[in-house]
C-alpha positions in Angstrom: 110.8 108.4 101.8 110.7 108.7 98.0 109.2 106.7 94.9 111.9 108.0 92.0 111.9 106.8 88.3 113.9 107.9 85.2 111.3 107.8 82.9 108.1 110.6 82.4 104.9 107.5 83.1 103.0 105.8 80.2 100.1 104.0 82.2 98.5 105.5 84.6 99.8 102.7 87.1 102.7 104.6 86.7 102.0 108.2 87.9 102.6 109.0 90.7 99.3 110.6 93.7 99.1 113.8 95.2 95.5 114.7 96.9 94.5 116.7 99.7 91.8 114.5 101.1 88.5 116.2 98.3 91.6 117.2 95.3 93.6 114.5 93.8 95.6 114.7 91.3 98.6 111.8 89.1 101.1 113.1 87.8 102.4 111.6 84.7 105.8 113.3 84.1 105.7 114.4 80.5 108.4 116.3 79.0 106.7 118.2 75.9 103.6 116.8 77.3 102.5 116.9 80.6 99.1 115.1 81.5 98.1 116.2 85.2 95.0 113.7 85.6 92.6 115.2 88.3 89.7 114.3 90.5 87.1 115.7 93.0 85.7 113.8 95.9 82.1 114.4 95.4 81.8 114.1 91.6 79.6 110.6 91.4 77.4 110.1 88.9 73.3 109.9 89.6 71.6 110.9 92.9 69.6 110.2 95.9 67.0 107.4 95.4 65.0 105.1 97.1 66.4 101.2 96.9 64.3 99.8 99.6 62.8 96.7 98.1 59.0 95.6 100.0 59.0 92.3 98.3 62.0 91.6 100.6 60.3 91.2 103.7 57.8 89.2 101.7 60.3 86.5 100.3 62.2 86.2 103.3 60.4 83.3 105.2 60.2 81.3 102.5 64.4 81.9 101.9 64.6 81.0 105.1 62.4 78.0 104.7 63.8 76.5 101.9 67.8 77.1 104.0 66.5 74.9 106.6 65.4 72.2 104.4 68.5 72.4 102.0 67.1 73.6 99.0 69.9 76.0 98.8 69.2 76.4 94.6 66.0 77.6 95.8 67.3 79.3 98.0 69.6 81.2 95.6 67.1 82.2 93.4 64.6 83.9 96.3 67.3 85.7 96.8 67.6 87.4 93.8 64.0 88.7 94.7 65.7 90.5 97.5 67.7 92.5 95.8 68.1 96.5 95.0 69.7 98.8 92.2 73.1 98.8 91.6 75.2 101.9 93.8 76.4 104.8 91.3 79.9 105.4 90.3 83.1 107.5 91.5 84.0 109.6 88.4 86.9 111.2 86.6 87.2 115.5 86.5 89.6 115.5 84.0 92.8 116.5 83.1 95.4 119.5 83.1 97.1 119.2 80.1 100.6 121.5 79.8 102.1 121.3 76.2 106.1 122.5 76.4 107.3 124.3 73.4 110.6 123.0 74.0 110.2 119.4 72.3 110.9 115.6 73.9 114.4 115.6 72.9 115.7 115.5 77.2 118.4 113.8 79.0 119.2 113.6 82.7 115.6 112.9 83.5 114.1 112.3 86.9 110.5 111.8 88.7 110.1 111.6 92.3 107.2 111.4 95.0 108.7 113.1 98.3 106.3 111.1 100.9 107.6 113.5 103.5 106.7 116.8 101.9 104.0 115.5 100.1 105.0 116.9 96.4 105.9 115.3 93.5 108.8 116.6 91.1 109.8 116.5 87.7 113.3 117.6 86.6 115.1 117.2 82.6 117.4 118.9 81.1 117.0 120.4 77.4 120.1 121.5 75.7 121.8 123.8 78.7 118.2 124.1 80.6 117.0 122.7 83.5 113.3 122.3 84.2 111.4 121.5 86.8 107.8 120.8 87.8 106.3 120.7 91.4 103.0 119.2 91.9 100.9 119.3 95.4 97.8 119.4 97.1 97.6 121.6 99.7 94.5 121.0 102.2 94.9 124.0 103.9 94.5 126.1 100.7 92.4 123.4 99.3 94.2 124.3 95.8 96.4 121.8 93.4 99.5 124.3 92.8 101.9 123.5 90.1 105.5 126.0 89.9 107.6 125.2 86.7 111.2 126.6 86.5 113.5 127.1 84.1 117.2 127.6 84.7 117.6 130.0 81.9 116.0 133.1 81.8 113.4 133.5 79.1 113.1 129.9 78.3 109.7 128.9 79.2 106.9 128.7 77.1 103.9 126.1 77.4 100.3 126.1 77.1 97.8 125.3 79.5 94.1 123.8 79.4 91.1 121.8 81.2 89.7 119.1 79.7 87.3 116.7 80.8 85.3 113.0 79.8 82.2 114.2 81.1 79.8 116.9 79.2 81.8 120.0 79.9 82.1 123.4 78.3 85.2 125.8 79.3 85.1 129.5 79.2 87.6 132.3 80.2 86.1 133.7 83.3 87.8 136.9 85.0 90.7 136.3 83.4 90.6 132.3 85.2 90.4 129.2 82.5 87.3 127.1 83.5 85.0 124.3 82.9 82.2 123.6 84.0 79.7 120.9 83.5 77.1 117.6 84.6 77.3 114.5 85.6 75.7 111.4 84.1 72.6 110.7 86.1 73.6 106.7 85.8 76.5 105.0 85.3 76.3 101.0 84.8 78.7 99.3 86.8 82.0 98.5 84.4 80.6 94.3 84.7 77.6 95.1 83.5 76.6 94.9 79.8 74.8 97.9 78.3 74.2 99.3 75.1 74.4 102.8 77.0 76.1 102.7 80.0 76.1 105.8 80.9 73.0 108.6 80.5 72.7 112.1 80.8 69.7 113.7 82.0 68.0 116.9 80.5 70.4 119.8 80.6 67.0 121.9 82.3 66.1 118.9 84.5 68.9 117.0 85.1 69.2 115.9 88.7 72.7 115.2 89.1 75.3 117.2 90.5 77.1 119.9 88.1 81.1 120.8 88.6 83.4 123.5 88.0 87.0 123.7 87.7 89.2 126.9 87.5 92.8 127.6 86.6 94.8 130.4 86.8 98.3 130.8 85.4 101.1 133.7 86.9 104.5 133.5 85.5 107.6 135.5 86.1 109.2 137.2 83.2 107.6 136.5 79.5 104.2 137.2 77.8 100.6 135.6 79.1 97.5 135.4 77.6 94.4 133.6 78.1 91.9 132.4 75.9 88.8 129.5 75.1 92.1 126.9 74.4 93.6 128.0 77.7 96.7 129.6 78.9 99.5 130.5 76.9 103.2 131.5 78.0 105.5 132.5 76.0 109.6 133.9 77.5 109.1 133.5 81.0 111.7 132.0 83.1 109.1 130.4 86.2 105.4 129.8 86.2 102.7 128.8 89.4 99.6 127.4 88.1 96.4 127.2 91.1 93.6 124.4 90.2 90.5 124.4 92.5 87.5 122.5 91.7 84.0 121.9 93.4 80.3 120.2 92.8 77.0 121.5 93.4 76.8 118.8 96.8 75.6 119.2 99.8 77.3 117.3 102.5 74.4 118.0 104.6 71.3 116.4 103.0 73.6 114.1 101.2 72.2 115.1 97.4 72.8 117.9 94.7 72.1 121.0 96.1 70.7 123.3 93.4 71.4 126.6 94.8 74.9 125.9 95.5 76.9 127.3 93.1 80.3 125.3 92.8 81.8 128.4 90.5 81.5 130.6 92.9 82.9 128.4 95.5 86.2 127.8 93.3 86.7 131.1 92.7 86.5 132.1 96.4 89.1 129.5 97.2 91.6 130.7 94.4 91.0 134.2 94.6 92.7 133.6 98.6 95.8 132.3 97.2 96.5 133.8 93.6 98.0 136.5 94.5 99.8 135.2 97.7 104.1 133.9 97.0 104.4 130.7 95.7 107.1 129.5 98.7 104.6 130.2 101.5 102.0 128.1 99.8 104.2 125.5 99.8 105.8 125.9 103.6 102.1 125.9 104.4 101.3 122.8 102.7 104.3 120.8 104.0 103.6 122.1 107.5 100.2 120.8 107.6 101.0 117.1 105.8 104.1 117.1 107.9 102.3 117.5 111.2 101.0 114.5 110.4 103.4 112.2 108.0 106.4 112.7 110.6 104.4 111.0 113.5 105.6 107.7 112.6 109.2 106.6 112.0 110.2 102.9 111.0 114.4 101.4 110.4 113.5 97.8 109.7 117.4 97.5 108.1 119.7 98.7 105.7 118.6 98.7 102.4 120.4 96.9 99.9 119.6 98.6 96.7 121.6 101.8 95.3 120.0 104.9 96.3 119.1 106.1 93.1 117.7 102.7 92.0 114.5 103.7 89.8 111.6 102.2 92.3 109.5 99.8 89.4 113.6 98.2 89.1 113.8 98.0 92.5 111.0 96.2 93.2 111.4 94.1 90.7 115.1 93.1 91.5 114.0 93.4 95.4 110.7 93.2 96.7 110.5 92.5 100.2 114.0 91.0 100.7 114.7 94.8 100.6 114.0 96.6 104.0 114.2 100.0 103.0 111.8 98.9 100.1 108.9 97.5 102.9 109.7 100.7 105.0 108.7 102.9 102.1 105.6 100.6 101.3 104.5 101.5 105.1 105.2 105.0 104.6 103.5 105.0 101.3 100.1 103.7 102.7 100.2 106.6 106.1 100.7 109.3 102.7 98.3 107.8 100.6 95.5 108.1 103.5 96.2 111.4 104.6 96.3 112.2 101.0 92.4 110.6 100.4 91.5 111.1 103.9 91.4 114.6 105.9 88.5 116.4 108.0 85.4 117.4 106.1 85.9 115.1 102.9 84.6 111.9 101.7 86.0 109.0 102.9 88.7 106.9 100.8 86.7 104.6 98.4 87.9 101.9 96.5 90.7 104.0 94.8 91.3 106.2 97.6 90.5 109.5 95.7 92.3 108.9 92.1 90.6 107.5 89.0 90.5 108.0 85.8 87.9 106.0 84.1 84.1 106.8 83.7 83.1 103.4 84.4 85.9 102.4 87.0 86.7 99.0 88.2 83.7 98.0 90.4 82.3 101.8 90.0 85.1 102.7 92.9 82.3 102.4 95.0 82.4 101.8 98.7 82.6 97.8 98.9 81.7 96.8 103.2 82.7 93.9 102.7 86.3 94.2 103.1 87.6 97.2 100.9 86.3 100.7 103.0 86.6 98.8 106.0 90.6 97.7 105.2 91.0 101.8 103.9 91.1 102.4 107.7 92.8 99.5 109.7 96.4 102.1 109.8 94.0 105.0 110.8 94.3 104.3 114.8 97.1 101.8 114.6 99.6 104.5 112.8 98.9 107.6 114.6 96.3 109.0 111.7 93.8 109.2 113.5 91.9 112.6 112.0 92.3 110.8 109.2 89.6 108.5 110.7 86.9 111.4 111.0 85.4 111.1 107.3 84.3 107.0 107.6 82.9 108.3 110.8 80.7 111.5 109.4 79.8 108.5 106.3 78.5 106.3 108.6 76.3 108.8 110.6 75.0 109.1 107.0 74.5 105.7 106.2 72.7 105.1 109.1 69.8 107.3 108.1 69.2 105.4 104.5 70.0 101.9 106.0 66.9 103.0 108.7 64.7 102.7 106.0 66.2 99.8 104.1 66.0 97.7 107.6 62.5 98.5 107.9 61.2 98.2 104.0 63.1 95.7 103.3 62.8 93.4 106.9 60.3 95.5 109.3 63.2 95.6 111.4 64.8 98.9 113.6 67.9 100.3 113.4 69.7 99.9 110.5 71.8 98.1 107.7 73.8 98.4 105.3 74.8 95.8 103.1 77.9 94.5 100.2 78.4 98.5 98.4 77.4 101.5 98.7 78.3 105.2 97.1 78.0 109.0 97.9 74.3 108.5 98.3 74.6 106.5 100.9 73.0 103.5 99.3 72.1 100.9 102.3 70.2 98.5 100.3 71.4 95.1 98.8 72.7 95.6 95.1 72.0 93.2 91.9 69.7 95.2 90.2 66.6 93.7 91.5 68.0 90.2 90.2 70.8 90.6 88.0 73.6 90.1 90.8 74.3 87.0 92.2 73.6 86.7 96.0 77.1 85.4 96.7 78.5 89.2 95.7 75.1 90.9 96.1 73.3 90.6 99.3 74.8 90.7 102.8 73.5 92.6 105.5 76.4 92.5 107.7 77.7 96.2 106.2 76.7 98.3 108.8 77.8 95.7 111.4 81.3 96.2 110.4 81.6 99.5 109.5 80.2 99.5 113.7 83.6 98.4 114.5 86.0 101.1 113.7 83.5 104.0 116.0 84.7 101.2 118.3 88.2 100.8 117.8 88.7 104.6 117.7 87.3 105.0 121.0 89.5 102.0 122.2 92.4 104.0 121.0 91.6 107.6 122.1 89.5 106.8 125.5 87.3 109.7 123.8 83.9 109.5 126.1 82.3 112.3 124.7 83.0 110.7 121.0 81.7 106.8 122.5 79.0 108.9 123.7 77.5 111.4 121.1 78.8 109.3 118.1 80.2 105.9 118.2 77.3 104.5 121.0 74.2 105.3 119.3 75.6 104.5 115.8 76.2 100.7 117.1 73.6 100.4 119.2 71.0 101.5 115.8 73.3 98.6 114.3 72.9 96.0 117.5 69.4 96.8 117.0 69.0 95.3 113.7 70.5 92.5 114.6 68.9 91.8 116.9 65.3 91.6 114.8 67.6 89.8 112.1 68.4 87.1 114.7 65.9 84.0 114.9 65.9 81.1 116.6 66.4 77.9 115.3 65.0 74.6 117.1 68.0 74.0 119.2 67.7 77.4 121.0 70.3 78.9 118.9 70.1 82.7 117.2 71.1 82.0 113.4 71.1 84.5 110.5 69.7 83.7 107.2 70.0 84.6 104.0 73.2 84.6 105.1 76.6 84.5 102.7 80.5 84.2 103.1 80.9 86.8 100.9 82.2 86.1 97.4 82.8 82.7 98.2 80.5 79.9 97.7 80.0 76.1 99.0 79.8 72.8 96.7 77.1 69.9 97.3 77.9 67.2 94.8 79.5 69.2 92.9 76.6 71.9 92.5 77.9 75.9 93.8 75.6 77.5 96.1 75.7 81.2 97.8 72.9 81.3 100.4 72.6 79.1 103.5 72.7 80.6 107.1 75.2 81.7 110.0 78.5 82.1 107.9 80.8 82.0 110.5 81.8 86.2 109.5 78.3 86.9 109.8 78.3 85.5 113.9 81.6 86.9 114.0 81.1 90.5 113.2 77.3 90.1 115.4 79.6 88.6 118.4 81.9 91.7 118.0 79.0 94.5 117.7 77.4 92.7 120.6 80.9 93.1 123.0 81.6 96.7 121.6 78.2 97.7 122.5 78.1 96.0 126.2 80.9 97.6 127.1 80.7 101.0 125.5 77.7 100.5 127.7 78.5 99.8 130.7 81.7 102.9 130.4 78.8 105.0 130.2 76.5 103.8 132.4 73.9 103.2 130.4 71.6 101.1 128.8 71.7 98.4 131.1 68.1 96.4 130.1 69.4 96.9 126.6 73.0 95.8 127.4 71.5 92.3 129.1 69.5 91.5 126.2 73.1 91.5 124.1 74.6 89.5 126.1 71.4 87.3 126.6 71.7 87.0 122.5 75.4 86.9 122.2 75.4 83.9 124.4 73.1 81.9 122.1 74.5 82.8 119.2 75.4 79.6 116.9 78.5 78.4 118.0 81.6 79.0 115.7 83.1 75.2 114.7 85.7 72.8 113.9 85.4 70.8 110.4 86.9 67.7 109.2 90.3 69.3 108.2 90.4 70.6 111.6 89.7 74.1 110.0 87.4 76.8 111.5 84.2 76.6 109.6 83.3 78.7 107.1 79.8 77.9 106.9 77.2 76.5 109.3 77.9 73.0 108.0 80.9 71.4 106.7 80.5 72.5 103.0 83.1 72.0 100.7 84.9 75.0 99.3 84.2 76.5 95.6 88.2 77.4 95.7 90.2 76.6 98.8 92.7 79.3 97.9 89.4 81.8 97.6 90.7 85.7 98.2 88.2 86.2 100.7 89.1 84.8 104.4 85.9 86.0 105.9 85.8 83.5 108.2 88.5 84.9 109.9 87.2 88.1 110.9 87.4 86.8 114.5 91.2 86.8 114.0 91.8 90.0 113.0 90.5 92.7 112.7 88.4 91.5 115.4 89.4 89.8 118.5 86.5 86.9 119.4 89.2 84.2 118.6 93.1 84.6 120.5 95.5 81.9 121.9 94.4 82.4 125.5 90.9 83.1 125.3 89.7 80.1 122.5 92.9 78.0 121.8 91.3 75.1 119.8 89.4 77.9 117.6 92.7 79.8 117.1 94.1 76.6 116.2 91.6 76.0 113.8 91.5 79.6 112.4 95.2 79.3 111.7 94.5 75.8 109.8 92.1 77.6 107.6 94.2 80.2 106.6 97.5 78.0 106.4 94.5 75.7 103.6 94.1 79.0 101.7 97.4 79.4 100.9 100.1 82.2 100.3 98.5 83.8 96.8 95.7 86.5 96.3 94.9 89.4 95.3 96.9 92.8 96.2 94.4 93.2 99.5 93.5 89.5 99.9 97.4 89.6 100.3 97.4 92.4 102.9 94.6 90.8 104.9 97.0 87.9 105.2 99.9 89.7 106.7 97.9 90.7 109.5 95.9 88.0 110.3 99.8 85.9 110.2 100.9 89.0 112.5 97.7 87.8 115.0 99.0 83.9 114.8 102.5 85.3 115.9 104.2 83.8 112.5 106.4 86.9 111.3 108.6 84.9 108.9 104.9 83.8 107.2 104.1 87.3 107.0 107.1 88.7 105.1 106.5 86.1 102.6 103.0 87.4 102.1 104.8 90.6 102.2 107.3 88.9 99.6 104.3 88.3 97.4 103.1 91.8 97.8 105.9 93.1 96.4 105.8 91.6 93.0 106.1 94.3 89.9 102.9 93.8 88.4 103.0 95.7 84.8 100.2 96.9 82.7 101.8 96.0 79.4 102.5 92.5 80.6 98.7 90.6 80.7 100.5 87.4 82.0 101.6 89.2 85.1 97.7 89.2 85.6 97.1 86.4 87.4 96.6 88.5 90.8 98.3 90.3 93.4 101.4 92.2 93.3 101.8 96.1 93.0 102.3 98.6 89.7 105.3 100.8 89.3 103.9 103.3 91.5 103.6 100.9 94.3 99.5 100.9 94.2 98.3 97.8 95.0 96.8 95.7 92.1 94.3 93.3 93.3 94.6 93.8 89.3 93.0 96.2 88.9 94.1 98.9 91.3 92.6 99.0 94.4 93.9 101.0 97.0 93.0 98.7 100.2 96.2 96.3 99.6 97.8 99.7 100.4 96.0 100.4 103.7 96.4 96.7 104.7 100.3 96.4 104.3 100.7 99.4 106.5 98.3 97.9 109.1 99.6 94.5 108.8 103.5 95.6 109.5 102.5 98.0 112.7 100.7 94.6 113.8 103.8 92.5 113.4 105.6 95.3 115.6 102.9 96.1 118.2 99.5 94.4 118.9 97.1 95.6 121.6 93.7 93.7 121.5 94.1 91.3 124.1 93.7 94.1 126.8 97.5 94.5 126.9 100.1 95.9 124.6 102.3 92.9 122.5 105.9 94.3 121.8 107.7 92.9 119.2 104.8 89.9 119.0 105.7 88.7 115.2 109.0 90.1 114.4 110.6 88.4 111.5 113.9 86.9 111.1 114.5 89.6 107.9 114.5 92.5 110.1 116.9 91.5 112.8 117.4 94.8 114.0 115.2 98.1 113.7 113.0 100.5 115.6 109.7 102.5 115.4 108.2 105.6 117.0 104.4 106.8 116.7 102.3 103.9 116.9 99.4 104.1 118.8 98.0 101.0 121.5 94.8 100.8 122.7 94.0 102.2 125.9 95.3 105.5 125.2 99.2 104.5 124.8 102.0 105.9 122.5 104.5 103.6 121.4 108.3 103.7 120.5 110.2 100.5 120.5 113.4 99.5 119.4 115.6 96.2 118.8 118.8 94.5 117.7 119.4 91.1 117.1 115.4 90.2 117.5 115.0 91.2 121.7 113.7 94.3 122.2 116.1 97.0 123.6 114.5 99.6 124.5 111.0 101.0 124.5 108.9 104.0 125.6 105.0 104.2 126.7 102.9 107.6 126.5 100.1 107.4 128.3 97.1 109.7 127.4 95.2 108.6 130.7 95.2 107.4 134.1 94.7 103.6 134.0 96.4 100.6 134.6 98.9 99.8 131.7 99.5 96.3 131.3 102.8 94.8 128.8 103.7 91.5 127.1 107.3 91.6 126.4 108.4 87.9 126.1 111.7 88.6 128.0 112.3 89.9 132.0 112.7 94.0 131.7 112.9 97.1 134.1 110.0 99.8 134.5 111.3 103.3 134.6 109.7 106.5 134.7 111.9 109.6 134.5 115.1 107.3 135.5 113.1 105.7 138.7 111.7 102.5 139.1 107.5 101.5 138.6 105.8 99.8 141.1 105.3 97.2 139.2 103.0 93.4 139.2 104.4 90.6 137.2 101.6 88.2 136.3 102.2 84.5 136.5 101.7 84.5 132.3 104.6 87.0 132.4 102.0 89.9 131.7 103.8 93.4 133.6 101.2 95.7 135.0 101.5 99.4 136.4 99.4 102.7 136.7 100.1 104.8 134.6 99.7 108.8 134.6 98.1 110.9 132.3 100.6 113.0 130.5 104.2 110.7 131.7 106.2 108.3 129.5 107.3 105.2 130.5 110.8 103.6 129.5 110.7 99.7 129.6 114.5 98.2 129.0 115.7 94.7 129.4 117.0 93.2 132.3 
């Protein structure tokens, strides 16, 4: 349950997360130097605008025109005329900085991350003194809180300050350090070349959102004093420092609210806790994360490396040939999303909630077509489901732009959203009205997916009033576009076009295209909406003229295929591949996370799917490689998996370019795709409860994947859908024991692989044993269910 080192961090790869879903914070470690790096949810740079594009609908028969007769170059360049802006970029607030006046001269050094309590800790000794540093984020207090101790009386001194890379002036404010300042008003994506990448407004007229942070020192013992540098402390023996921070948004409206004052806001939330005791901030904090962090426990072995093996050696000398080291990589992703993720916040973008760089890798933007989607696969799965809430609120908020964009930019209802988006809510393709290439910068199918997880949560939680009031009308706006987006083609078939496998393009003699139509993800994630909607429908009782004409559609869509390698398609025709080992396994969607294509329901597809991803190989990047471990988790190959786990878990360090080449994790165990992204994270998690437990074949899996490596184990907390808590347990690979919660009445139905009892408070289930070996029993709201072997 802990990432330990024995060295203070040097890269930022090496510090080590707190957050509390809208505060994060890495901690570095220092010894005379202490570098506290710190981030607020809402601070993006620019603001609301309008990205709809009228030439689209104009340009689109003629894309469509030039697909059918093969002009795909053509094709390509149309595109382009499709396009938007570029979305706006996730920002850096700045940094604590603590100078110690006790030098860098230490010895018996140690950094940890405590997973379970959710605090990180510094300890080093300087002559006779210990020190120590705590670092959290409480969400309850909604305060960074840092205590330093001193084992000597008298011996701590340090100074304390704000900083920030953004235009910032800092003040001493009722006797509270603070900064405040503005955001740029655009940011050019970090791939993009500009002479000035990123503009300010006018300080009178600028329209982007203002911050504010605030810091207040106490210390026991000593002399303080405060000042336009910051805090100083000179003789005390302990010290608490509180950090709050807030913008000028509005969650409401979506856009800088200019009568919100985020000062004031800052100063409300520390002036609760200042003067409050230090220890009952802390119980308070590790109450609430522990509430949800000790939901889920996982034994998948022994672990073979010394206990207080630093955690960059151990994963270099280890990787995933150490159990303990994979169960902390599961735990590591549930803390980083309750960490990122928590009621009333932004959802987890493309670095969760930590960055430091003004122009972050790919803005740390919300990318649909994978990254925010993967942020959430352990939400349900792992018993986070709260967690879940912010992607939720986000969508409700996309919706509303991407109504626009689908009628702008295609004069069709509902609504889209397509490859990235940002706190604005940006719906409309990206590319800068040209700039992008169509193969990363236009796809429509954003909305579609995000569609799936108000699904799956319902699936989960049996939640009628959520399917209702949220999750219904949100797909059904998405169904709807889809359903205008849909043409048909001279067979009778529906077909999409412009349509892309994202990132990944086809080759005709030897020439690279993006655009053709009905990439297998984009029938894939349609076929998917369609079945989500039909039967939220019919559990409500509702819709029922709308609900035939889905099914009317989803039975015409064009039919997935087979191609000469006996692979599933990845395009409409049998194109060759730009890279046969691409990241991206789009096509697979179907697989997992969906659930279009199983082994009983479309065997030669299945077959095929598998062939395509056995083609792509075992490398990737950090999520590419997570993706994998589920989709190998859905093909029931759990020795296949653990290699991709294997691969995971390769040190990957930033002062070693060669170890570049893709994939792996830093020394704080974030995934680098390289560059961090915090999706290969999100993805392991998901991918080892899937190799456990699977549910989306109607019927809960136990044990479906289970590899060789972790003969003997248990877990307890994961969630099944249909309403079902899950413990399980094993020894020598047969399940030995297992318990079922059941959230509702309904008819539970089990795939064990082996002949076991039903028990329910020591008696016997009436129980049906299907002819595929499937068991099936009713089972009560509110009663557990023991299953044991025969």
């Amino acid at each position: 349950m802990k990432l330990q080192y024995s060295l203070p961090a040097v890269y930022w790869t090496e510090a080590l997360p707190v957050g509390n879903g809208r505060l994060g914070a890495m901690v570095f470690g220092g010894v005379e130097c202490e570098r506290i790096q710190l981030n607020e949810d809402t601070l993006w740079s620019g603001y609301p605008k309008d990205g709809t594009n009228p030439r689209a609908i104009q340009v689109l028969p003629e894309v469509r025109k030039q697909i059918e007769e093969g002009n795909y170059a053509e094709a390509d360049r149309l595109c382009k005329e499709m396009m938007g802006p570029y979305t706006q970029s996730y920002l850096p607030f700045g940094d604590l900085r603590l100078v110690m006046e006790h030098g860098d001269v230490y010895r018996d050094y140690r950094r940890q991350l405590d997973l379970e309590r959710g605090l990180s800790l510094v300890e080093y000794s300087i002559g006779d003194v210990r020190y120590s540093r705590e670092v959290f984020a409480s969400f309850p207090d909604q305060v960074i809180a840092i205590r330093l101790r001193s084992s000597k009386q008298g011996s701590l001194s340090f100074h304390a300050r704000l900083d920030s890379p953004l235009r910032f002036r800092s003040e001493v404010s009722e006797g509270d350090f603070v900064i405040e300042g503005i955001a740029p008003e655009h940011v050019w994506p970090n791939y993009y070349p500009s002479d000035n990448p990123i503009q300010y407004g006018d300080a009178e007229e600028q329209k982007s959102l203002k911050f504010h942070g605030r810091l207040y020192v106490a210390c026991e013992g000593g002399k303080l004093s405060v000042d336009h540098d910051g805090y100083h402390v000179t003789g005390a023996t302990n010290a608490t420092l509180l950090f709050s921070a807030a913008t000028n948004y509005d969650g409401k409206s979506g856009a800088p609210d200019k009568e919100r004052n985020p000062g004031a806001f800052a100063k409300s939330v520390l002036d609760k806790v200042k003067d409050g005791d230090y220890g009952r901030l802390r119980d308070k904090h590790a109450a609430d994360h522990g509430l949800l962090f000790n939901r889920v426990t996982l034994k998948l072995g022994e672990s073979i490396a010394p206990p207080d093996m630093p955690t960059d050696k151990r994963i270099a000398q280890f990787g995933a040939s150490d159990p303990g080291l994979v169960e902390l990589l599961f735990h590591y992703g549930r803390y980083l999303m309750i960490a990122s993720s928590r009621p009333g916040t932004q959802p987890a973008n493309l670095q969760g909630i930590w960055n430091d760089q003004t122009r972050a890798p790919w803005s740390s933007n919300y990318t649909l077509n994978i990254n925010a989607e993967m942020n959430y696969w352990p939400a349900e799965t792992c018993n986070l489901a709260e967690c879940h809430g912010p992607l939720f609120d986000y969508i409700e908020r996309l919706a509303l732009s991407g109504s626009q964009t689908a009628a702008v930019n295609y004069g069709a209802e509902g609504w889209v959203a397509h490859h990235n988006s940002d706190i604005w809510a940006h719906s409309a393709p990206v590319g800068d009205y040209g700039d992008g290439d169509p193969v990363w910068a236009y796809w429509p199918m954003g909305g579609v997916w995000l569609a799936q997880h108000l699904w799956e949560h319902f699936a989960f939680a049996q939640n009628r009033v959520f399917l209702r009031d949220k999750a219904y009308p949100l797909m059904k706006g998405a169904a709807m576009f889809c359903l205008d987006w849909l043409y048909e083609d001279d067979q009778g078939y529906l077909q999409t076009a412009p349509s892309t496998s994202p990132e990944h393009k086809f080759v005709i003699d030897g020439k690279h295209y993006a655009v053709s139509r009905s990439a297998t993800m984009d029938i894939s994630l349609i076929w998917d909406l369609f079945t989500n909607c039909i039967e939220a429908s019919e559990i409500l009782g509702t819709d029922e003229a709308f609900r035939s004409k889905l099914a009317d559609a989803r039975a015409k869509l064009q039919p997935l295929q087979i191609g000469k390698h006996g692979q599933l398609q990845e395009w409409y025709k049998d194109f060759e591949d730009e890279d046969v080992h691409h990241r991206h396994v789009s096509h697979l969607f179907g697989v997992y996370p969906g659930r279009q294509l199983t082994e009983t329901e479309t065997p030669r597809l299945f077959v095929a799917a598998r062939k395509s991803l056995e083609i792509r190989g075992d490398g990737g990047t950090g999520w590419s490689l997570g993706w994998k471990v589920g989709l190998w988790a859905r093909f029931k190959d759990g020795n296949r998996a653990h290699r991709l786990l294997s691969n995971l878990l390769t040190l990957v360090k930033e002062d070693e370019p060669g170890n570049h080449a893709g994939g792996g994790v830093y020394a704080n165990l974030f995934d680098a795709h390289p560059p961090f992204q915090i999706d290969g994270n999100f993805a392991a998690t998901a991918g080892i409860a899937e190799l456990l437990v699977q549910s989306h074949q109607g019927e809960i899996q136990l044990l479906p994947a289970l590899p060789d490596a972790w003969n003997s184990g248990y877990i307890k907390g994961l969630r099944g859908r249909g309403g079902f808590g899950i413990d399980l347990a094993w020894e020598n690979g047969e399940l030995t024991h297992a318990e079922i919660r059941s959230s509702i009445t309904r008819t539970c139905r089990i795939q064990v692989g082996r002949p076991v009892r039903i028990l329910e408070n020591n008696q016997p289930v009436l129980t049906n044993l299907t002819a595929s070996g499937r068991y099936e029993f009713e089972a009560v709201e509110g009663k557990s269910y023991t299953i044991i072997p025969e």
